[in-house]
C-alpha positions as CSV (number, residue, x, y, z in Angstrom):
1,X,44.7,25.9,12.7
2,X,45.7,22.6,13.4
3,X,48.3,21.9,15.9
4,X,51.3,19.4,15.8
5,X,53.8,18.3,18.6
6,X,56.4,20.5,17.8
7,X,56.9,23.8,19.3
8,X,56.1,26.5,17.1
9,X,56.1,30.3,16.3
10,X,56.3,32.8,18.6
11,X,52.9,35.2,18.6
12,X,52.7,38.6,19.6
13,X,51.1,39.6,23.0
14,X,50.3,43.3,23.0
15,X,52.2,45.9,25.0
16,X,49.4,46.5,27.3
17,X,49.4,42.6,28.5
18,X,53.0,42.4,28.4
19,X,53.3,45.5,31.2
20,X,50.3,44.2,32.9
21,X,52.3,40.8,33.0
22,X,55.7,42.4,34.2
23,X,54.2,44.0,36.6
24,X,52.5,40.6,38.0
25,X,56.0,38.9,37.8
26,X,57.6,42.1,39.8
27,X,55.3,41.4,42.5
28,X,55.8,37.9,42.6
29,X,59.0,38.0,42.6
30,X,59.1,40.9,45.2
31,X,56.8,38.8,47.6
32,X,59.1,35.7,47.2
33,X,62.2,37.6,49.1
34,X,62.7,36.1,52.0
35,X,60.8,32.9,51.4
36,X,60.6,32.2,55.0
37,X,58.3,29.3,56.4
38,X,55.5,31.2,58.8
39,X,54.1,29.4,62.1
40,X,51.6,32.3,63.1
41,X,48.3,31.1,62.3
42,X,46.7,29.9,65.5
43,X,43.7,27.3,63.9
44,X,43.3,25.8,60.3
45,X,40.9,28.2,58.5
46,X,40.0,28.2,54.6
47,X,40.3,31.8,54.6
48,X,42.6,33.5,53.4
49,X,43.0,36.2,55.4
50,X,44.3,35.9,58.7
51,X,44.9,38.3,61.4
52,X,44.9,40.8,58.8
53,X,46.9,39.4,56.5
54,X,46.3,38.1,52.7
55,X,47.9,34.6,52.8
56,X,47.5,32.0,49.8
57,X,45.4,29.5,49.9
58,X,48.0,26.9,48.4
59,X,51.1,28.0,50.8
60,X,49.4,29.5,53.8
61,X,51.9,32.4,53.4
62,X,51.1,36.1,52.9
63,X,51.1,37.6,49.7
64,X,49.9,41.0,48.0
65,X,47.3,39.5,46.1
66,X,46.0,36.9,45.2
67,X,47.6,35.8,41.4
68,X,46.6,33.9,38.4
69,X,46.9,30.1,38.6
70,X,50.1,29.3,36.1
71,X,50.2,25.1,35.9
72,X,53.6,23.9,33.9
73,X,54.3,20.3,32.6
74,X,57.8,19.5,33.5
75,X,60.1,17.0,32.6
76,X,62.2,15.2,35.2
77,X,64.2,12.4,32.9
78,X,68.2,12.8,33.8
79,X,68.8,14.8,30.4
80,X,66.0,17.4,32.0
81,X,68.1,18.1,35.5
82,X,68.6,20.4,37.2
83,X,65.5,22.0,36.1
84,X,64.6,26.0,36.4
85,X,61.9,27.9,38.6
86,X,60.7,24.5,40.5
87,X,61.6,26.1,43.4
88,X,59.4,28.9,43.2
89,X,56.0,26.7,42.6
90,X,53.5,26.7,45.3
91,X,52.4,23.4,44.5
92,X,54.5,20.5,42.7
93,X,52.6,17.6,41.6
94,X,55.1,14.8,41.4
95,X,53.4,12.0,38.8
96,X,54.3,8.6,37.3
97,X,54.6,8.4,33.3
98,X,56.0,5.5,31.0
99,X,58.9,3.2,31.8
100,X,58.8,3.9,35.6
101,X,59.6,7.3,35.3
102,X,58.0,10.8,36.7
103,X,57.0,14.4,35.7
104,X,55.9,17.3,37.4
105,X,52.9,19.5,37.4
106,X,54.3,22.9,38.9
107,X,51.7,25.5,39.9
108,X,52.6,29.0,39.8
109,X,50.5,31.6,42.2
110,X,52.3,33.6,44.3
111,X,55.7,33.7,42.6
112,X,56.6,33.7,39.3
113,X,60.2,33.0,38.4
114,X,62.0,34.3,35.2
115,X,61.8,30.9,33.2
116,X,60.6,27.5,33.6
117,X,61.7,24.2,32.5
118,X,62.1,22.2,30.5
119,X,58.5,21.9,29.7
120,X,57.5,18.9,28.2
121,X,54.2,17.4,27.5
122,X,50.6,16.8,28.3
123,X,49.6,13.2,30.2
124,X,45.5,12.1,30.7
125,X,45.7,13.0,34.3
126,X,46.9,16.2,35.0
127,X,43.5,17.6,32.9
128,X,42.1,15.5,36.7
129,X,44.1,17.5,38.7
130,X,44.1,21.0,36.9
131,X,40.3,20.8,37.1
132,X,40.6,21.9,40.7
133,X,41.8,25.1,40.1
134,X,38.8,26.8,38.3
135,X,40.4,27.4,34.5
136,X,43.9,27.7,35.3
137,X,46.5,28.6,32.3
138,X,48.5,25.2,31.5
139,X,51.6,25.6,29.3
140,X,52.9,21.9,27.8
141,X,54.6,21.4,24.7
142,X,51.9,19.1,23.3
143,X,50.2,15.4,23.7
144,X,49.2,12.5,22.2
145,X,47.8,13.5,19.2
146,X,44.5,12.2,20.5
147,X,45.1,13.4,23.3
148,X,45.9,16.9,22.6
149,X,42.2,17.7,21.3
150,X,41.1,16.8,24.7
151,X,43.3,19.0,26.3
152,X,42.3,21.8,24.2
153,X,38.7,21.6,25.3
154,X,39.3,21.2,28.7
155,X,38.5,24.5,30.9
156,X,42.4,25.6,30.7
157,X,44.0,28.9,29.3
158,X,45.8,26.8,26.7
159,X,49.2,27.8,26.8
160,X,50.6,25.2,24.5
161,X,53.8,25.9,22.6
162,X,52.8,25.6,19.3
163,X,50.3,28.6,19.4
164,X,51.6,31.3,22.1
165,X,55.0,32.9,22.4
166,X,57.8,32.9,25.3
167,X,58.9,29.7,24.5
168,X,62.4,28.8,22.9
169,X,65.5,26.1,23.3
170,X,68.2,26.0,25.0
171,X,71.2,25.0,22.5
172,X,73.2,23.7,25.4
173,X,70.4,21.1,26.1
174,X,70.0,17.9,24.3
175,X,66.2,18.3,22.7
176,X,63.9,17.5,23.3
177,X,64.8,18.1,27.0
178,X,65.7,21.9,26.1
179,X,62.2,23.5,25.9
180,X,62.1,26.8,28.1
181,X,59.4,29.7,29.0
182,X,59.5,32.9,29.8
183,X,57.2,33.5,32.9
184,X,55.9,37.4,31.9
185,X,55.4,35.7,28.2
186,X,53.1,33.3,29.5
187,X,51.2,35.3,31.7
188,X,50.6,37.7,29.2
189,X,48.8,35.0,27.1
190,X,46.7,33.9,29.9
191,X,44.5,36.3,30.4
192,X,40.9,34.9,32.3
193,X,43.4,32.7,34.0
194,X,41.5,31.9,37.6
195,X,43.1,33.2,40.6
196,X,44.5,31.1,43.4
197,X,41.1,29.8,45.5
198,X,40.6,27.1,47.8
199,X,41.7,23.8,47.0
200,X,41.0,21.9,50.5
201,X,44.5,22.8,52.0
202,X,44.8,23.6,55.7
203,X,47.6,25.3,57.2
204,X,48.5,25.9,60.9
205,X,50.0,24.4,64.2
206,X,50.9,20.5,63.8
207,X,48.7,18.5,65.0
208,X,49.7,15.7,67.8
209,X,49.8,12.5,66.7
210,X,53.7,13.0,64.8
211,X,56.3,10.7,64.5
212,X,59.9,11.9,64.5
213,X,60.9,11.2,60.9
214,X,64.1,12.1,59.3
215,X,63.8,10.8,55.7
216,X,61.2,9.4,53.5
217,X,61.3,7.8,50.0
218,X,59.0,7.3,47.7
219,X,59.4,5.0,44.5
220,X,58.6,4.6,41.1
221,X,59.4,1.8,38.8
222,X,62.8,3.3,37.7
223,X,62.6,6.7,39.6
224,X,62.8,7.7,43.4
225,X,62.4,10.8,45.9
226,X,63.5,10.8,49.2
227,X,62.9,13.6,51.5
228,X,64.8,14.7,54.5
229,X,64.4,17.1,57.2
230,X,67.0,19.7,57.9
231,X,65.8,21.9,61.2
232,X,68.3,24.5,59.4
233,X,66.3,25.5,56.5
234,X,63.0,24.1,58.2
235,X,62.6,22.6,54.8
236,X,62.4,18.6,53.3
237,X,65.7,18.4,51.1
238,X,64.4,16.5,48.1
239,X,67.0,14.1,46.5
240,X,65.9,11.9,43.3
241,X,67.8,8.5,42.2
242,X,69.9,9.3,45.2
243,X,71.2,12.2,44.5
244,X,70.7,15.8,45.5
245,X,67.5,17.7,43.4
246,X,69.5,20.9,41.8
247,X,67.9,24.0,40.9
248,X,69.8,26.2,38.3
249,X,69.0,29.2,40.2
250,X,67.7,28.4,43.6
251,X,69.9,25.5,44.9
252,X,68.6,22.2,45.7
253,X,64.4,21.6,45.7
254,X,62.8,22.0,48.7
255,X,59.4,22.0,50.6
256,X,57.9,22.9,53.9
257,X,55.0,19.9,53.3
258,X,55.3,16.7,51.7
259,X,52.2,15.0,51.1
260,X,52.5,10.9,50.0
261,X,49.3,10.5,48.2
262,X,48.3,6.3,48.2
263,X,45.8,6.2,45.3
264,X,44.8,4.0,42.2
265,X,47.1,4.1,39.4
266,X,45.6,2.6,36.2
267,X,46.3,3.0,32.7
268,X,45.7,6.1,30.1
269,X,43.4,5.4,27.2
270,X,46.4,7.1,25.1
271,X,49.6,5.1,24.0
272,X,52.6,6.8,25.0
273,X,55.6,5.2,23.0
274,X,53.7,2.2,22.2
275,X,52.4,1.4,25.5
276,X,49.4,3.0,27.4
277,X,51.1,5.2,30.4
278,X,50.7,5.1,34.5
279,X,47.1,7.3,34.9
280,X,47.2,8.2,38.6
281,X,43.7,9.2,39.9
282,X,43.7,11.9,41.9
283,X,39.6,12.3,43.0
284,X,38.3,9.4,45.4
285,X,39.8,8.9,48.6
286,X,42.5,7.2,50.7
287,X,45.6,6.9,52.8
288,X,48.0,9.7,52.6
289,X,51.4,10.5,54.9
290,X,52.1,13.8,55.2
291,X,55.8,15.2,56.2
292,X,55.9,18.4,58.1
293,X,58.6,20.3,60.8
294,X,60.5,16.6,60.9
295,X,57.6,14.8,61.9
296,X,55.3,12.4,59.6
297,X,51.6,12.0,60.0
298,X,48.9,9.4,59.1
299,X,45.9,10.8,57.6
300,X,43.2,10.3,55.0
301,X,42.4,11.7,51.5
302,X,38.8,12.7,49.8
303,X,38.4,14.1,46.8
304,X,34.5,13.9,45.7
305,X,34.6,15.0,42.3
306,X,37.2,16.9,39.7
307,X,36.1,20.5,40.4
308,X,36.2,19.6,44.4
309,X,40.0,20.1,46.0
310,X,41.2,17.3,48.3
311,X,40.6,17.5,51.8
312,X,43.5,15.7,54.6
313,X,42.1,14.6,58.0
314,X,44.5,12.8,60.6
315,X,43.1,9.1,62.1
316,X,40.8,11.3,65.1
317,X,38.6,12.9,62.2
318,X,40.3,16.6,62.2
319,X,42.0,18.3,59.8
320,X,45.6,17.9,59.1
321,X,47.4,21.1,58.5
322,X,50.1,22.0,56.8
323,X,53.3,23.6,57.8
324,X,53.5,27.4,55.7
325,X,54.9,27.2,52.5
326,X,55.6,25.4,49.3
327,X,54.0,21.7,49.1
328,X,54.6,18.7,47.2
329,X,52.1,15.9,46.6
330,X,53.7,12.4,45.3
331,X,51.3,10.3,43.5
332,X,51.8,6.7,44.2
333,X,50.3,3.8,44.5
């Protein structure tokens, strides 16, 4: 069947994957009460157990199991804000697209809120970045249309919208900035989804070597982020274009990790409204600052290979943790 941009119908999942989905969202949801940063762990370790305890291998927090990788492309142009269920990602990949703007590559693991969005569409390098995660399930609302071959036969559980369900629109958006999913929907499509593994991330005590920071920004040609500590939530505050990042449900975005990621960022091979689009590599190496518990860090990046997850070391050589909890990695130049 050949697929177009648009969204389209909505297909069937059977009963038995829709429970088996509800029930993977109930737990989500259940181990997200209290989403409370953790400084326990006493060394970095890539496992993920610790002192007894299950703890995901993107957050360094416990959780019951470990759940199926759920990426989502979402928008982040002003008629897309405030967006839904950012807040619950383990992992937000903040990238540049055309005219200076920025998207973000959400990953879902260890909670899975009620809906997502807006979702919008595919770009060349998040197929880099999703190939980290083993076959994850990616749900986007299309591509290019050469792209979007490509992203079909990449190793993804493609969730696009015109071929799987729990998708619709929102009529008090402006389209196409109105494109919604229904988390159990999705999940009930992706089954053979990988589960959360090892991607290179380190959490535990801060190492020395901090410097007392209270903001950061980050810019893009017509888009910024700055970050700012607040000891009361022992969270960064995210703000874009200077103003406060809104959730619909979950108050303004928020991380316990900020990673600044200083890499090469070329062009796409695939015109984006007549020009080729920002491709921001994500494998090879380089200079990284990394916000944690108010302080920033130095440190170096290295990413060998696609399938490899990137590994942080401060200036001495030795791994740079992560404080517990959701992370954010800006793509920049």
């Amino acid at each position: 069947m050949r697929r177009t941009w648009t969204p389209g119908r909505m297909s069937g999942a059977s009963l038995a994957l829709a429970a088996a989905a509800a029930m993977t969202l109930a737990a989500g949801c259940a181990s997200g009460a209290g989403h409370q940063p953790s400084r326990s762990h006493a060394s970095p370790s890539p496992s993920p157990v610790v002192a007894g305890q299950l703890l995901s291998p993107f957050t360094g927090e416990p959780v019951p199991s470990l759940g199926p990788v759920l990426a989502v492309k979402i928008d982040n142009i002003v008629y897309a804000r405030p967006q839904t269920g950012l807040n619950s990602a383990d992992i937000v990949y903040v990238l540049p697209v055309e005219g200076g703007l920025s998207r973000f590559l959400a990953i879902f693991s260890s909670h899975f809120p009620p809906v997502i969005g807006p979702v919008r569409s595919a770009r060349e390098d998040d197929l880099e970045l999703l190939a980290q995660f083993g076959r994850p399930a990616f749900a986007y609302s299309g591509a290019q249309p050469q792209l979007l071959p490509v992203v079909e036969r990449a190793k993804i559980v493609d969730l696009y919208s015109g071929i799987v369900g729990g998708y619709y629109r929102d009529d008090q958006r402006i389209a196409p900035y109105n494109l919604y999913a229904r988390t159990s929907s999705l999940l009930a499509e992706a089954q053979g989804a990988s589960a959360a593994h090892d991607i290179g991330f380190r959490f535990g005590p801060a190492p020395a070597g901090g410097s007392p920071t209270a903001t950061e920004t980050v810019a893009y040609g017509a888009a910024s982020f700055t970050f700012t500590w607040s000891a009361t939530d022992a969270r960064w505050l995210v703000s874009m274009d200077g103003s406060p990042a809104a959730t619909t449900e979950a108050g303004q975005m928020s991380a316990a990790t900020i990673v600044i990621q200083h890499t090469v960022v070329r062009l796409s091979k695939y015109i984006e409204w007549g020009a080729l689009p920002p491709y921001a590599e994500s494998t090879g190496s380089g200079s990284a600052l990394i916000l944690r518990d108010g302080e920033s860090y130095q440190a170096r990046w290295s990413r060998p290979s696609p399938d490899a997850g990137t590994t942080f070391t401060t200036d001495s050589g030795q791994p740079m943790t992560f404080a517990p909890g959701p992370v954010w990695v800006v793509l920049t130049q």
